[in-house]
Structures are given as structure tokens and as C-alpha cells.
C-alpha positions as CSV (number, residue, x, y, z in Angstrom):
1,X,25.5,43.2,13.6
2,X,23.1,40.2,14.7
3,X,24.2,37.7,16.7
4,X,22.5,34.8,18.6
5,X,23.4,31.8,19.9
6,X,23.2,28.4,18.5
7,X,20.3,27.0,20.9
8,X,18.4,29.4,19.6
9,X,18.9,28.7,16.4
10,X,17.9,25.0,16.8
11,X,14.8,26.3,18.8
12,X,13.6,29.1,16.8
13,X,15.3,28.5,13.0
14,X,12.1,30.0,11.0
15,X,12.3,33.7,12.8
16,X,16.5,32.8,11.6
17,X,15.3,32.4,8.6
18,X,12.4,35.2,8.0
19,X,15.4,37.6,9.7
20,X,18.1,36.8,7.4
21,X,15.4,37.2,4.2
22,X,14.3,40.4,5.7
23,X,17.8,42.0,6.6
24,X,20.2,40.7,3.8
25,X,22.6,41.2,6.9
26,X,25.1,37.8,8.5
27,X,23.7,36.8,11.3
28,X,26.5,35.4,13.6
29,X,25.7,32.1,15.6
30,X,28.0,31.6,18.4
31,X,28.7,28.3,20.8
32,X,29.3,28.6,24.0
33,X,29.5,32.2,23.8
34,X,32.0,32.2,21.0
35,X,31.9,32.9,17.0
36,X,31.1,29.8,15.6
37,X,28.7,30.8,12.3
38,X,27.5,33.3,10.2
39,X,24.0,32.8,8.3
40,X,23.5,34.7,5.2
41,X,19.8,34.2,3.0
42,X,20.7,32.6,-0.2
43,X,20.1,36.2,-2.2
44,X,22.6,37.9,0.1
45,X,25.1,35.7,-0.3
46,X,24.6,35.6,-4.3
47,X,25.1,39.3,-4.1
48,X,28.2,39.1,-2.1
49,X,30.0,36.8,-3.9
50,X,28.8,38.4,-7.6
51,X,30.4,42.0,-5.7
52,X,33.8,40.4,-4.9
53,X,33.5,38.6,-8.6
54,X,33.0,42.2,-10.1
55,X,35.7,44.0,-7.7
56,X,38.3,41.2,-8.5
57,X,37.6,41.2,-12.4
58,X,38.1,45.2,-12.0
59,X,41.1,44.8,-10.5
60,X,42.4,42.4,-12.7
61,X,41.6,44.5,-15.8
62,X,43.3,47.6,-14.6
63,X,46.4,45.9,-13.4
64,X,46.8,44.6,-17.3
């Protein structure tokens, strides 16, 4: 699990960036030392969402 803080991610947002590409992992941005974000690349989130599609459409089928 990555998390850093929300300064940082104002300060620093293309090593965000360049470490969401490279780890397809949520990076979670907290405020105030709280949860407040998670930061997914594009890609990872495109692969998530097309896994919960699939799992969902599975599940469907079988229930029928």
C-alpha cells in the first residue's frame, strides 16, 4: 500500500504520476493525516473496472 500526503502531491505530482504508471497500484493521498484520495493511472483503473464488469457479467449468467 502507497500512501502520501496531499502536500506532497501538489509539490511533487510528476514522481505521483511516473509511480502510479509504474506500479498499477492506488496510491492513497491523505489530508491532515486522514484518507482523503486514492490515485489510480488511467490503465489501472480501465483494468479494474473491465474486472468487476467481467466478475458481475459472470455472476449474472450463472445466477440465470
Amino acid at each position: 500500500m502507497i500512501i502520501k500526503s496531499s502536500s506532497s502531491l501538489c509539490k511533487d505530482y510528476d514522481s505521483f504520476s511516473e509511480l502510479a504508471h509504474n506500479t498499477n497500484e492506488p496510491i492513497y493521498i491523505t489530508k491532515g493525516g486522514e484518507g482523503d484520495l486514492v490515485l489510480l493511472s488511467i490503465d489501472a483503473y480501465e483494468k479494474r473496472e473491465n474486472i468487476i464488469r467481467e466478475k458481475i457479467l459472470s455472476e449474472l449468467s450463472v445466477s440465470e
